[in-house]
C-alpha positions in Angstrom: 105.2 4.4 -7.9 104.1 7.8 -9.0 105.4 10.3 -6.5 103.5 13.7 -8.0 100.0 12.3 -7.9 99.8 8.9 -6.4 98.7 7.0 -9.6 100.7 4.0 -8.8 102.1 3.9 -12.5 106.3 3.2 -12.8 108.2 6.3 -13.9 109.4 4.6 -17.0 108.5 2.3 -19.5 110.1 0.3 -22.8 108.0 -1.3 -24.9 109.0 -3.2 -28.3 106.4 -3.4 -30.6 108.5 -5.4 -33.6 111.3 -7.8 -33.4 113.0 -6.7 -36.0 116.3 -4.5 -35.7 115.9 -1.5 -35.5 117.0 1.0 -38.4 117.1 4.1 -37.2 116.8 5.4 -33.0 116.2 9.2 -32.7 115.8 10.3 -28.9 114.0 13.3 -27.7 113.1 15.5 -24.9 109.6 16.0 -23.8 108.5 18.7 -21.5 106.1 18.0 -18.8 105.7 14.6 -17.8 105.7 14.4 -13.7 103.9 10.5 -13.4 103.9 6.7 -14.9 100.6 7.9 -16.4 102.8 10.7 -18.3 105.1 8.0 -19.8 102.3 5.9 -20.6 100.6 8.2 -22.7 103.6 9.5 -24.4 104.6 5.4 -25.3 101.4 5.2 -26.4 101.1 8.1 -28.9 104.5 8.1 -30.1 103.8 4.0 -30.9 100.9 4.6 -33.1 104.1 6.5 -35.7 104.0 4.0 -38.2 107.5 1.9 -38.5 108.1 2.5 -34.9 109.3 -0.4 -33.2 110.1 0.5 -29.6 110.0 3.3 -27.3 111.5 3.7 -24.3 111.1 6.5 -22.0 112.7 7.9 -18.9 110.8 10.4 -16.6 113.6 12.1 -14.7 115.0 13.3 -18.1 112.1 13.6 -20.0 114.3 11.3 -22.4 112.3 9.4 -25.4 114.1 6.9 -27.4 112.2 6.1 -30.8 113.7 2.8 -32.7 112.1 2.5 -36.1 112.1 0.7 -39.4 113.6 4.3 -41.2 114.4 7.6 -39.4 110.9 9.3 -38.0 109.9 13.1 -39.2 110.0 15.2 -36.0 107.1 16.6 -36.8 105.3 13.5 -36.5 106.7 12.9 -33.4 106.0 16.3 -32.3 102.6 16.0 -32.9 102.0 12.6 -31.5 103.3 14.2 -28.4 100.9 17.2 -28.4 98.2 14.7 -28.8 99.3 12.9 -25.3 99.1 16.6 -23.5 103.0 17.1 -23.9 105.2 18.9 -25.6 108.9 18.1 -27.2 111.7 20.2 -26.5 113.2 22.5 -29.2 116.2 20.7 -30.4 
């Protein structure tokens, strides 16, 4: 359960969206997430990337491993993250 603001979501989340192997996984770091709410808009967003086939996310590190059919652009990852109200760390 959430701790920061008592949504009642889970602090982290994988979710496959293929069964296929994957053949790339990039991880990143996103910046601001404090609930289960966070991580679920962040999987969401980031799943909409086309070839993406799972996400899994950790809230304590801010940690966001992306497997896809072929290596992702970070700026479409970057972006898919702004559009959840987040931001990716510079790498």
């Amino acid at each position: 359960m959430c701790d920061s603001c008592s949504c009642g979501s889970n602090t982290s989340t994988d979710v496959t969206i293929g069964s296929a192997a994957p053949a790339a996984v990039d991880t990143f770091t996103v910046v601001g997430m404090t609930c289960g709410h966070c991580v679920s808009s962040v999987s969401g967003e980031v799943g909409k990337i086309s070839g993406v086939t799972s996400i899994d996310v950790d809230l304590s590190s801010g940690a966001v491993k992306v497997a896809s059919d072929a290596p992702l652009d970070r700026e479409l990852v970057r972006a898919a993250v702004e559009e959840a109200g987040y931001e990716l760390a510079s790498s």
